[in-house]
C-alpha positions as CSV (number, residue, x, y, z in Angstrom):
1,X,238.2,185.3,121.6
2,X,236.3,185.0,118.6
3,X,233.2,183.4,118.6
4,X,231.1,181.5,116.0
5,X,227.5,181.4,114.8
6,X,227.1,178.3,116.9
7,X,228.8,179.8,120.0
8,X,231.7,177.6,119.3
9,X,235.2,178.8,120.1
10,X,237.2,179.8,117.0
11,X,240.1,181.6,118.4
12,X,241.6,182.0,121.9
13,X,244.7,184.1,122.4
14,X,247.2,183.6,125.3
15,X,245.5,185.6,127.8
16,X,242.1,183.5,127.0
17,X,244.5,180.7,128.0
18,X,245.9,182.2,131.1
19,X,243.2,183.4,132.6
20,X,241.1,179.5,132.2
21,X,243.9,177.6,132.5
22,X,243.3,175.7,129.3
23,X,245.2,175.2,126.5
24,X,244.6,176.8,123.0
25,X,243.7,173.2,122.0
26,X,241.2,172.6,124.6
27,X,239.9,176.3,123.7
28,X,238.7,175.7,120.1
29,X,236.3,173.8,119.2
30,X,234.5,174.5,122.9
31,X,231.3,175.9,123.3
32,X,231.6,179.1,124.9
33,X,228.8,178.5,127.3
34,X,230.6,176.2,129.0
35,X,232.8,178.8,130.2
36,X,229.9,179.8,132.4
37,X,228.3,179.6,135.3
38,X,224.5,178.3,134.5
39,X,222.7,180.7,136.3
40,X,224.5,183.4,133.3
41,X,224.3,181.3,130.3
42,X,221.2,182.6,129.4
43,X,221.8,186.0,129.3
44,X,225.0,185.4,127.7
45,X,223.3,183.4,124.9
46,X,221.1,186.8,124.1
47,X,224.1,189.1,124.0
48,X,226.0,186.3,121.9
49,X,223.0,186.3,119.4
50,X,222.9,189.9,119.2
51,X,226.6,190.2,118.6
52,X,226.7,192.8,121.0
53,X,226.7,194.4,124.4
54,X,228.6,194.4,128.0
55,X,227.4,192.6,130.4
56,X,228.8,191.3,134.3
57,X,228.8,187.2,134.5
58,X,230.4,184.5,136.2
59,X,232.6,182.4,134.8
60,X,234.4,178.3,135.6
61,X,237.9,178.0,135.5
62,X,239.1,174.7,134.3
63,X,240.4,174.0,138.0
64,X,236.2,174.3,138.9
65,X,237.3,178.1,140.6
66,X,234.4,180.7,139.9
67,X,236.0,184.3,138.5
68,X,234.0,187.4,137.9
69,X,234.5,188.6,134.7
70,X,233.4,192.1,132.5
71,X,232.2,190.7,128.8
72,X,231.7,193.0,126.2
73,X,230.4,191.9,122.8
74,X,231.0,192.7,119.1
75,X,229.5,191.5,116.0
76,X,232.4,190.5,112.9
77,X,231.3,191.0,109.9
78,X,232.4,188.9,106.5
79,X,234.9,188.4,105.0
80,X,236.6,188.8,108.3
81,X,234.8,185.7,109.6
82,X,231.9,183.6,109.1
83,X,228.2,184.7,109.7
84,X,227.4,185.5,112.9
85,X,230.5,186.0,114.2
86,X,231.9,187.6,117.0
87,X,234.2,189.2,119.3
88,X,234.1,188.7,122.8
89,X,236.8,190.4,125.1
90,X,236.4,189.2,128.7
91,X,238.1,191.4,131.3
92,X,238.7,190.2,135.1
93,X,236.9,191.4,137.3
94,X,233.4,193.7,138.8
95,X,232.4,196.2,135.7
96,X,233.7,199.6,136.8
97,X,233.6,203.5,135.6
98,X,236.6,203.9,133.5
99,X,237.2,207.0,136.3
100,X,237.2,204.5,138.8
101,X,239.8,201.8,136.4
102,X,241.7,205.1,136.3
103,X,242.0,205.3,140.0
104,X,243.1,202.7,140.8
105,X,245.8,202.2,138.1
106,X,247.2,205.7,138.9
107,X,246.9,204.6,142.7
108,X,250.2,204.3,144.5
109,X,249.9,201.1,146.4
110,X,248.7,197.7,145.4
111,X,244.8,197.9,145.5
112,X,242.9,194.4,146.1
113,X,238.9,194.6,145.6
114,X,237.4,191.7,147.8
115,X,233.6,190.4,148.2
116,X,232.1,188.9,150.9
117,X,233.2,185.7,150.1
118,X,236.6,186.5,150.3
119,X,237.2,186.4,146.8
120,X,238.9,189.4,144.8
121,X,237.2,191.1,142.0
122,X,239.7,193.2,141.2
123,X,243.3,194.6,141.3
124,X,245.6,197.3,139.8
125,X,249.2,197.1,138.4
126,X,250.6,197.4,141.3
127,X,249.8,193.8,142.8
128,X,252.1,192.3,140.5
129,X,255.0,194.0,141.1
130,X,254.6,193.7,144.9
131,X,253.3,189.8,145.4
132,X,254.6,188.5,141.9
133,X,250.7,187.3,140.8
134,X,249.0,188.3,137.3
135,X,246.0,189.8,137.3
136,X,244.2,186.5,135.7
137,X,245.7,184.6,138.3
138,X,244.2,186.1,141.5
139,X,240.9,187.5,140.5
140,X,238.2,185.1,141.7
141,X,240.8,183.4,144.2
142,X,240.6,184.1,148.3
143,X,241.9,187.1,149.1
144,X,244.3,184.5,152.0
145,X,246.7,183.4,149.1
146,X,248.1,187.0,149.3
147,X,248.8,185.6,153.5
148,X,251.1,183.3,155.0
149,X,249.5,180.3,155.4
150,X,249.8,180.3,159.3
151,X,247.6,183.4,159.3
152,X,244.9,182.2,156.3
153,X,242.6,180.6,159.1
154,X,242.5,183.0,161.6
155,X,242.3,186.1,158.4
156,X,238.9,184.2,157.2
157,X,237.4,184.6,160.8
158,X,238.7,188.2,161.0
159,X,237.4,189.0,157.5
160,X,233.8,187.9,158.3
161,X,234.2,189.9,161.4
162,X,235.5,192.8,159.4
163,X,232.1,192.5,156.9
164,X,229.8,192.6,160.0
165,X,231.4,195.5,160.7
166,X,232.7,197.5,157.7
167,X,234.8,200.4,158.6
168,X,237.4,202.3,157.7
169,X,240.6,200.4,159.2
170,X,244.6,200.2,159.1
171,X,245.1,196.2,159.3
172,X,247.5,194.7,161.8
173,X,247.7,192.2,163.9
174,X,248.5,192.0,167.7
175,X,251.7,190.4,167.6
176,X,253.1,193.7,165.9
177,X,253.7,193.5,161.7
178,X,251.2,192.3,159.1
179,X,252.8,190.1,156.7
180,X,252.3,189.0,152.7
181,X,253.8,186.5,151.1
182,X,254.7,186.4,147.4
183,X,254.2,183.9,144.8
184,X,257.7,182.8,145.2
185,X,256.8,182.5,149.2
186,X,258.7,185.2,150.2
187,X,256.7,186.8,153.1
188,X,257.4,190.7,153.9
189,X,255.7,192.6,156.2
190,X,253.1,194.8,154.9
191,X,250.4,198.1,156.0
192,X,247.2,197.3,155.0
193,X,244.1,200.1,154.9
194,X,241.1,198.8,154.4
195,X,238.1,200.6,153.3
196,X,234.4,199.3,152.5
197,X,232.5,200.1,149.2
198,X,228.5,199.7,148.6
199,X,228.0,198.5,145.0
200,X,225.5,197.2,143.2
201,X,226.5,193.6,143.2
202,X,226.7,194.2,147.2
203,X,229.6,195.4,150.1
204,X,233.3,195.2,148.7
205,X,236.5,195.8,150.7
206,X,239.3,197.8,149.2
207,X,242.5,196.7,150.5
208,X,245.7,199.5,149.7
209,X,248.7,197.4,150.4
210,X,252.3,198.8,150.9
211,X,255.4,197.4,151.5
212,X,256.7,198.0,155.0
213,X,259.8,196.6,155.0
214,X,261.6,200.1,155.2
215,X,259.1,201.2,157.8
216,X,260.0,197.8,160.0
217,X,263.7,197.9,159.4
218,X,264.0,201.9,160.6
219,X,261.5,201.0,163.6
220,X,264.1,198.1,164.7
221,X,266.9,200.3,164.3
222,X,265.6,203.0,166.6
223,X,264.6,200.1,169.0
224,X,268.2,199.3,168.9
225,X,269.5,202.5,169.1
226,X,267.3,203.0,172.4
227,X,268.4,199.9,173.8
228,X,271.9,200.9,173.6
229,X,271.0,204.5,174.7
230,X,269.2,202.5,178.0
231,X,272.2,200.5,178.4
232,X,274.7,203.1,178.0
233,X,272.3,205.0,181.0
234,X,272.6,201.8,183.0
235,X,275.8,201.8,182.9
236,X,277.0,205.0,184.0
237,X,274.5,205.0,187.1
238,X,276.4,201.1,188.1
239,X,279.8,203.3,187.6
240,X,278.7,206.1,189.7
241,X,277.2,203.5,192.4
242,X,280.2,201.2,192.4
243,X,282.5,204.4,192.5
244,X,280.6,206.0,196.1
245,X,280.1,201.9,197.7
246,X,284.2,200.8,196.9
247,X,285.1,204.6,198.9
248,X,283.2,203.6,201.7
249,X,285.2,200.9,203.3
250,X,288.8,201.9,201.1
251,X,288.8,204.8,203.9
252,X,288.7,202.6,207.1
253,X,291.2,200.1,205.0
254,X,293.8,203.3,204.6
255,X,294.1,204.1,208.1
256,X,294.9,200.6,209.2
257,X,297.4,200.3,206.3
258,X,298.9,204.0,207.5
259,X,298.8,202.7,210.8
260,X,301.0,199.4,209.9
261,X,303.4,201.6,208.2
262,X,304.1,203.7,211.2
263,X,305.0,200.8,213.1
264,X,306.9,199.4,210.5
265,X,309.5,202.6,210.7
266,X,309.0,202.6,214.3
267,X,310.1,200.7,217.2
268,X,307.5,197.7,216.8
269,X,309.8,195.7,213.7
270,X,308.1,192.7,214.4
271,X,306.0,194.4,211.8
272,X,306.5,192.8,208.1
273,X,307.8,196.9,205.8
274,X,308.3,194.8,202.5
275,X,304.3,193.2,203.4
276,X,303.4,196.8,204.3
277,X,304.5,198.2,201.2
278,X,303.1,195.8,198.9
279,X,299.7,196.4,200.8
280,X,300.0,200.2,200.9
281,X,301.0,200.2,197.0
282,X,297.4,197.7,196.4
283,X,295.6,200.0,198.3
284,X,296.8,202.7,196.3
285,X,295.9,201.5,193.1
286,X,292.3,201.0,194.4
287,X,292.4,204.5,195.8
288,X,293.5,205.5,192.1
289,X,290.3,203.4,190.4
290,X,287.7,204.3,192.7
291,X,288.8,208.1,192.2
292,X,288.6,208.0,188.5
293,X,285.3,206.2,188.6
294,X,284.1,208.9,191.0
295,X,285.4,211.3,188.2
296,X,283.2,209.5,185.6
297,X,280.7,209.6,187.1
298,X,280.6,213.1,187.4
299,X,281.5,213.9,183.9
300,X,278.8,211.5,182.7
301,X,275.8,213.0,184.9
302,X,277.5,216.5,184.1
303,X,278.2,217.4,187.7
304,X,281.7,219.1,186.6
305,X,282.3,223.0,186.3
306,X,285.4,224.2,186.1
307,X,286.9,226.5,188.6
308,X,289.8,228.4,187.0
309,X,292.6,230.4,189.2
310,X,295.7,231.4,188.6
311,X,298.1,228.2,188.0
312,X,302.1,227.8,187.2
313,X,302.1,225.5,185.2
314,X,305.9,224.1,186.0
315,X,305.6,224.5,189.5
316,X,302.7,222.1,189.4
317,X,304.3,219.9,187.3
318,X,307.2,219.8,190.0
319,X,305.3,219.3,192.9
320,X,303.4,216.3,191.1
321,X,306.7,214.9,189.8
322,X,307.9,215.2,193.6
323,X,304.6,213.0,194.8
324,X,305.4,210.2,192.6
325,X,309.0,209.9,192.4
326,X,309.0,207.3,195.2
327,X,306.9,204.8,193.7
328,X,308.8,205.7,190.2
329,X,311.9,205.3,192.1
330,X,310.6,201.7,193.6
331,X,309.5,200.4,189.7
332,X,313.3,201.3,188.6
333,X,312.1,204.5,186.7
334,X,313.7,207.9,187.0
335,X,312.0,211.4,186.0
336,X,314.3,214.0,184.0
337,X,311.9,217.4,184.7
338,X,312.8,220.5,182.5
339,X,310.3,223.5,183.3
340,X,312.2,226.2,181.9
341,X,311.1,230.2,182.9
342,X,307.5,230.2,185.0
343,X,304.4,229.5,182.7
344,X,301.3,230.9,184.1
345,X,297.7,230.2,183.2
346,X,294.3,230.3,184.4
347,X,293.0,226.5,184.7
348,X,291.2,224.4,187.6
349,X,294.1,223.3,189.2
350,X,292.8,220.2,190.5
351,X,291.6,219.1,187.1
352,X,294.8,219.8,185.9
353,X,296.7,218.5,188.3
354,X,295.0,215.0,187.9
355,X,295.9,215.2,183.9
356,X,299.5,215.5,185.1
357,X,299.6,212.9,187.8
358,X,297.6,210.6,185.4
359,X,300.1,211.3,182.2
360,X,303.0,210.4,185.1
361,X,301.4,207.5,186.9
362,X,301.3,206.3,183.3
363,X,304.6,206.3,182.7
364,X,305.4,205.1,185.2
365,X,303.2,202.0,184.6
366,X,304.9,200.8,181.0
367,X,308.3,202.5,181.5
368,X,310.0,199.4,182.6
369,X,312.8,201.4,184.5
370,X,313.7,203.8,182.0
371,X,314.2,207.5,182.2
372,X,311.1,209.3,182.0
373,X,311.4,212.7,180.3
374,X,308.9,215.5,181.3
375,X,309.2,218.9,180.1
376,X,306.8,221.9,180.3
377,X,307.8,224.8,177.3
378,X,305.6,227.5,175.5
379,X,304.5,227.7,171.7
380,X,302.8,230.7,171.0
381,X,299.8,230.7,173.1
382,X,299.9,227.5,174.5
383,X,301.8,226.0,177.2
384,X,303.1,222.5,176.2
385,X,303.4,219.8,178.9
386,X,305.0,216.6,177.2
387,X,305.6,213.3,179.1
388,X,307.9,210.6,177.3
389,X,308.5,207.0,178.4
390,X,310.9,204.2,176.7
391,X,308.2,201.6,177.6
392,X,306.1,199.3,175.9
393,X,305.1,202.0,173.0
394,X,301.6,202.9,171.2
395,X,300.9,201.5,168.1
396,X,299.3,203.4,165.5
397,X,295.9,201.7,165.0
398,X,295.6,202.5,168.9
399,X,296.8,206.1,168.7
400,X,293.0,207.5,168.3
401,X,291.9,204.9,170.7
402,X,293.9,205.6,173.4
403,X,291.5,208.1,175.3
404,X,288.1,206.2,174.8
405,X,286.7,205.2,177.8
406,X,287.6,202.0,179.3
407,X,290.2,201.2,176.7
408,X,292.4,197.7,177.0
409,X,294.7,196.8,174.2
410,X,296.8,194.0,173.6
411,X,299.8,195.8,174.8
412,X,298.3,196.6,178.2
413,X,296.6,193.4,179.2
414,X,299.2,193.0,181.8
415,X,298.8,196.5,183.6
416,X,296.5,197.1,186.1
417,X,294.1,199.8,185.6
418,X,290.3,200.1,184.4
419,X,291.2,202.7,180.6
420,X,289.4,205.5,182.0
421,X,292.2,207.6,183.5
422,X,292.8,209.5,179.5
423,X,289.5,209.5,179.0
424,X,289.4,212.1,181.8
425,X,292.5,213.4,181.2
426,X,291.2,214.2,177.5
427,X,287.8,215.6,179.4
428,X,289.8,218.7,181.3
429,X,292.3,219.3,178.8
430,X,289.5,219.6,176.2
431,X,287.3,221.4,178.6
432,X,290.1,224.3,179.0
433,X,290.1,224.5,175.2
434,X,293.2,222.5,174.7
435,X,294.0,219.1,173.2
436,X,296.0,215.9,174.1
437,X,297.7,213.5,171.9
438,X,299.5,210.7,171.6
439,X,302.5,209.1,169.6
440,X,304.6,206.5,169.4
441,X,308.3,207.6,168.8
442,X,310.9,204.1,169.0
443,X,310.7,202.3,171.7
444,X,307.9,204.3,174.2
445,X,305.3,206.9,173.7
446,X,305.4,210.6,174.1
447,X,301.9,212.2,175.3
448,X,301.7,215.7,174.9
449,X,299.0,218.1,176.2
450,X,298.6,221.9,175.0
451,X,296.9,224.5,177.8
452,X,295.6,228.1,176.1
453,X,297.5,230.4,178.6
454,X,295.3,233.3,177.7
């Protein structure tokens, strides 16, 4: 501003105006000591009549707030301006080194300067780009309208305890994240280091504020993702549990049904066969769940090694086809088996004999009494066992799906069954350095499953 002979205000520029909160019209024409706190008027009115000097005084705000300001003095001469004249800058703020100013402009996180009282002397650039606030607007103001108001209270109480105690601290509070809240009242959550300062004009607090809103929103996703992880683990120790409790009374339940369907072929006919049946074929279907959870299970807690021997491939194929063809037999469904010349391998032949049973028990399952075509050929160095039904069909968003674990589709909410059986099917056939697939072709699906015979 410049400043008259008389110490009346002749010219107040926006920032004057900004930093007051009066208007150029209430500027001019004001003495400037009454821009002052008392107790610095005099010293002011000494500089003021030297036209010259820098000096650290306190100033009123129109609003009756106090603001720490840095006035520096210089004298205008004529014709520039009347006698006596002269220019007074007035910067926010404690008066600092310019190394220091430096600092803390080239500083990479907001920096608030705070006195005892609470109020802040200083900040650099970065303030306003992180809590929307000129510079003229928070120095002199409490440090707490940088805080949601639900924490303001309780931050005084922990401030004054912070100044009894000066020390170099990262801020936080107990319930996890600090938070700031913007001009707008947006509130973010923030890391706060705090670290004291001896001047002159007594302790300060530096405050180095940065944004933690990256920091917070990786933390919750790897609080997520461990969540999950523990569920997943939860999970597969209830399958392995409810696999080894559900065998325990299916075997006593087996021999009574075997039992029952010796009498039903024998002499005693008072027996119900079609009742006997229907329970041997439920009991079989549990046999089948509990046996593929068991199988889970040990996938899952890698209890599974493979055990490879020599293996014909169509002669196991046969002798599988041969175990089901009853039950295919009893759903309407018939099995047209070509093997072609032998087609040896070395495989587990358990784990390969329960992809084959679980590619045919499949089939069997959506055929809906068509023929069932199973053929086992060679291509180069793999041996090829393909199973085709003419039943309910794969679509292709399903196609990839088909061998997650536990996977139901629209098409098979009607089948019994838990999705897990080509999920294990896929785990062997992988395991041997092979590969399974899937596709729809008309009405039905073909599944076909390639074996290195090396």
């Amino acid at each position: 501003m410049l400043v008259g002979a008389s110490a009346e205000i002749e010219i107040a520029n926006g920032r004057t105006e900004d930093l007051f909160g009066y208007s150029g019209e209430e500027l001019v024409g004001r003495r400037f000591y009454e821009l002052l706190e008392e107790r610095d008027r005099e010293r002011a009115a000494a500089a003021l009549a030297a036209r010259r000097g820098v000096l650290e005084v306190r100033c009123v705000r129109k609003d009756g707030s106090g603001l720490q300001v840095q006035m520096s003095l210089g004298a205008v001469e004529p014709p520039a301006a009347g006698p006596g004249s002269a220019v007074v800058i007035l910067r926010p703020g404690l008066a600092l080194t310019q190394a220091l100013v430096k600092l803390l402009s080239s500083a990479p996180d907001a920096i608030v300067v705070v006195r005892r009282d609470g109020n802040i002397v200083l900040t650099n650039d970065r303030v306003e780009g992180l809590f929307g606030y000129r510079v003229e607007e928070l120095i002199g103001r409490p440090v707490e309208v940088l805080l949601p108001t639900r924490f303001a209270e309780r931050h005084v109480h922990l401030r004054e305890a912070y100044f009894s105690d000066p020390k170099v601290l990262l801020a936080h509070t107990r319930g996890g994240d600090l938070f700031g809240r913007r001009k707008d009242g947006f509130e973010f959550p923030v890391e706060i280091m705090l670290s004291p300062v001896n001047a002159e004009t007594g302790m300060l607090v530096v405050a180095s504020i940065r944004d933690a809103t990256d920091r917070r929103t990786m933390e919750l996703a790897r609080l997520d993702a461990a969540r999950a992880e523990e569920a997943v683990r939860l999970r597969d120790e209830f399958v392995s549990l409810a696999a080894h409790e559900l065998r325990t009374p299916l075997q006593p339940l087996r021999f009574q049904v075997d039992r029952i369907l010796r009498d039903a072929t024998g002499e005693r006919m008072a027996v119900d066969a079609q009742g006997a049946r229907q329970l041997d074929e439920a009991l079989r279907r549990m046999e089948t769940m509990v046996e593929e959870l068991v199988e889970v299970a040990r996938y899952l807690a890698g209890d599974f090694t493979l055990k490879p021997e020599a293996v014909e491939l169509g002669e196991l194929v046969r002798e599988e086809v041969e175990r089901v063809r009853k039950r295919a037999e009893g759903a309407g469904a018939q099995f047209k088996l070509s093997t072609g010349p032998p087609l040896e391998g070395r495989w587990d032949r358990g784990a390969i004999r329960q992809v084959v049973a679980e590619l045919l028990s499949n089939a069997i399952k959506f055929d809906g009494g068509a023929p069932i075509d199973v053929t086992v050929e060679r291509e180069g160095d793999m041996a090829v066992l393909t199973v085709r039904d003419r039943g309910v069909g794969v679509r292709d968003e399903n196609r990839d799906k088909l061998f997650q674990r536990f996977a139901r589709f629209e098409s098979s909410r009607n089948y019994a069954g838990l999705g897990i059986g080509l999920w294990l099917a896929k785990q062997v056939v992988e395991r041997h350095g092979g590969r399974v697939g899937a596709r729809g072709e008309g009405e039905g699906a073909s599944f076909r499953v390639e074996l290195p015979v090396g």
